[in-house]
C-alpha positions, -999 to 999 in steps of 0.1 A, spaced: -450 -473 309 -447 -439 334 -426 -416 316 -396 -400 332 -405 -369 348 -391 -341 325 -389 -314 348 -365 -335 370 -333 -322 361 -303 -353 366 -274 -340 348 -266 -302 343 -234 -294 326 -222 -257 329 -203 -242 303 -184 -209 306 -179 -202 270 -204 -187 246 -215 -210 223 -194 -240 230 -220 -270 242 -200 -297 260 -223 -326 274 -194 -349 284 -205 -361 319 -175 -370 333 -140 -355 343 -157 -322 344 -153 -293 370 -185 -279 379 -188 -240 386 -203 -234 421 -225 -204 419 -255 -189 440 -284 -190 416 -299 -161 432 -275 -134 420 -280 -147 381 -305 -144 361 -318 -180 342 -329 -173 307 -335 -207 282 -324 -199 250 -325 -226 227 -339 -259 232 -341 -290 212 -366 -321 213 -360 -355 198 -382 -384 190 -373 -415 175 -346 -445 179 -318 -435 196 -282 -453 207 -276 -459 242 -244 -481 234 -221 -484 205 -181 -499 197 -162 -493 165 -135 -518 167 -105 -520 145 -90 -546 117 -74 -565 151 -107 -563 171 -142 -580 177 -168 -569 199 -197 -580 212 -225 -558 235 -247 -572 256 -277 -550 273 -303 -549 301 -327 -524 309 -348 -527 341 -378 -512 356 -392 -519 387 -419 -501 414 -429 -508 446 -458 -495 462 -467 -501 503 -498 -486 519 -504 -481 552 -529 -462 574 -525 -433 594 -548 -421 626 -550 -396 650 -573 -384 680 -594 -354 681 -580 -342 705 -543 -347 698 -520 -336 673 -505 -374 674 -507 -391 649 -498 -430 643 -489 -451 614 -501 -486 614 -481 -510 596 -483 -522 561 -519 -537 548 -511 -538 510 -479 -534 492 -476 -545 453 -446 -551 432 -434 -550 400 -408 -550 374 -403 -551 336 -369 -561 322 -358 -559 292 -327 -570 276 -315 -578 238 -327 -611 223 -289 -614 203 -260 -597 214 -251 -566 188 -222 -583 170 -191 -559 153 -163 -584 133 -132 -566 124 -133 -536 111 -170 -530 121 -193 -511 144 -223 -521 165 -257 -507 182 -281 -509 209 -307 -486 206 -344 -476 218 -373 -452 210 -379 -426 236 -373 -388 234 -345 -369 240 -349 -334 255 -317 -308 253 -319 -270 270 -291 -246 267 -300 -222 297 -278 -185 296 -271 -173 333 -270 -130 333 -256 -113 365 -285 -93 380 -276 -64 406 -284 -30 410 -270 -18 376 -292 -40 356 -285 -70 335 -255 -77 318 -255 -82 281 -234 -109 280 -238 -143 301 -215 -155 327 -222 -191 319 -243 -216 298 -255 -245 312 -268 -273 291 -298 -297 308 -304 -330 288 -326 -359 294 -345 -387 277 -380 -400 289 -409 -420 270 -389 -447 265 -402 -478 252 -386 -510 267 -401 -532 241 -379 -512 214 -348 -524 229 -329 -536 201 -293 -543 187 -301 -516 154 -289 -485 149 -305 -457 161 -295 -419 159 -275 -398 179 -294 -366 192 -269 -357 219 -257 -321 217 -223 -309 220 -187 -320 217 -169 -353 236 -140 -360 250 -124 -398 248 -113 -414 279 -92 -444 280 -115 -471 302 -93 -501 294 -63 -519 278 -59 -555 273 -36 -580 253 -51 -600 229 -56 -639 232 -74 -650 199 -110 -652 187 -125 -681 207 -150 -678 226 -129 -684 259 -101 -662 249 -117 -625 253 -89 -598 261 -112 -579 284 -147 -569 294 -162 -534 305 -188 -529 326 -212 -503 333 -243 -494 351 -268 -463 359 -293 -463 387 -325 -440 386 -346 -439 419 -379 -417 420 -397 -416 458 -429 -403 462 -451 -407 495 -487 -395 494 -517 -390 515 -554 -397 506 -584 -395 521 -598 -429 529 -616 -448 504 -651 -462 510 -639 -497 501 -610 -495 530 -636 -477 552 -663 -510 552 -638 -531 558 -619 -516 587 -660 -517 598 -665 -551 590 -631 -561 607 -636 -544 639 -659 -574 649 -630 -587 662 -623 -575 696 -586 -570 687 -596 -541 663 -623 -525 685 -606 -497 693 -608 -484 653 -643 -474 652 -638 -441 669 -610 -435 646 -624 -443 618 -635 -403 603 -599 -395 614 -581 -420 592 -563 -415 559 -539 -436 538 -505 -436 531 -488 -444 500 -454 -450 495 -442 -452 458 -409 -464 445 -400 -463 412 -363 -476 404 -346 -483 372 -312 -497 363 -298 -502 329 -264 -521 323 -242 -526 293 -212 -549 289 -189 -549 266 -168 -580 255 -139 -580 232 -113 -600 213 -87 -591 198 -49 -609 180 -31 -627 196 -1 -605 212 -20 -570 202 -23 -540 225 -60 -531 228 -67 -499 240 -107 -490 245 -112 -452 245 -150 -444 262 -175 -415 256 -197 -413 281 -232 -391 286 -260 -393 314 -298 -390 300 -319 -390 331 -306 -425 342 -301 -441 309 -269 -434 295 -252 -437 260 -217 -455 262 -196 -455 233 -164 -474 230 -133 -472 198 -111 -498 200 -70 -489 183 -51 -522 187 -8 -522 179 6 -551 173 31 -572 194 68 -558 196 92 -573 175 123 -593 188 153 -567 185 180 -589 164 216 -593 177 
């Protein structure tokens, strides 16, 4: 499986504070700056590798949960041929004579299940990258001492579809989290019919890359070979000027839903913490359920 490529940044969270590491990655302001007044020093780093969570839910005594998962992976590759004539700068790009497709899913054989009073896990191996990067003030004075800002880069890549799993993994992720309510719901029982509410949610990763390469010697006999046919006589002239284009797509999308039950009557409430890794994310979800209001007595 083609890793992620680590150098390609997705989510940077900037931090104003010395020393305090948030990677929450949403309902945060973003400082606008123009990186070419600071300085960008890296000064601490961190590498996991192992089994990590990308979903989790602690529900209470009034609570069941159930998390369903899909990871998928898919690339799409098109060639086509580009010419020219010596004597122009034109060039033309004929249109497609290969393309090849595929895609890898993977998704959890059982449901991870939590009861009452119980957690559950979906996890995979892969590596989890963390940078804490200091930006200085640079002008004609020098360097200050002290940063203006930290910014924290994190990412996972290497991951292993096949590990995909409703275990429990670790939890590398750096920094402190805020908890967001997502979701409330009344409770309707424990059948299978009678779930309070579900929650959804997806990430989409798309890496384009288009590249040119000389000709191959395979493609080259037989563009010579089909030139017999007087439709495609006009390509032997071309032929030293020809090259190949290649146009790469690589897409992935993982998906988690989470299902839940709870007593009849209760108020659920489903608090959500959130973080982006590089198009895989970890969503983590405590239920707090209240039971019904009483009838006031007259």
């Amino acid at each position: 499986m083609t890793p992620h490529n680590p150098h390609f940044i997705r989510k940077t969270i900037k931090v104003k504070t010395k020393h305090v590491y948030s990677i929450l990655a949403r309902g945060g302001k973003k400082q606008m700056v123009k990186p070419q007044i600071y300085l960008a020093i890296r000064e601490e780093y961190y590498e996991y590798t192992g089994r990590i969570n990308l979903a989790y839910i602690k529900t209470d005594s009034a609570t069941k949960a159930i998390i369903n998962y899909l990871w998928e992976k898919g690339e799409k590759t098109k060639v086509r041929l580009i010419f020219g004539y010596s004597f122009s700068e034109k060039t033309q790009v004929s249109g497609e004579i290969y393309s090849y497709y595929h895609s890898s899913s993977y998704e959890l054989e059982e449901p991870a299940t939590a009861g009452r009073s119980s957690e559950a896990y979906v996890s995979i191996v892969g590596t989890l990258r963390v940078e804490i990067w200091a930006y200085y003030w640079e002008d004609d004075r020098g360097v200050r001492e002290e940063p203006e800002y930290y910014e924290v880069r994190l990412w996972m890549y290497n991951l292993d579809g096949n590990t995909l799993s409703n275990e429990k993994g670790d939890d590398p992720y750096w920094g402190a989290f805020s908890r967001t309510l997502i979701r409330r719901g009344i409770g309707k029982g424990f059948e299978v019919e009678d779930a309070a509410f579900s929650v959804w949610h997806y990430t989409l990763y798309i890496n384009y890359d288009r590249t040119e390469i000389p000709i191959s010697e395979i493609v080259y006999q037989w563009l010579l070979d089909v030139k017999v046919d007087p439709e495609y006589e006009w390509l032997e002239p071309l032929l030293p000027l020809f090259k190949v284009v290649i146009d790469h797509v690589e897409w992935e999308v993982s998906g988690v839903c989470f299902t839940i039950w709870g007593a009849e009557g209760y108020d659920i409430a489903a608090q959500a913490r959130y973080v982006d890794a590089h198009g895989i994310c970890l969503m983590a979800i405590d239920l707090a359920s209240q039971p019904p209001e009483p009838w006031p007595i007259f």
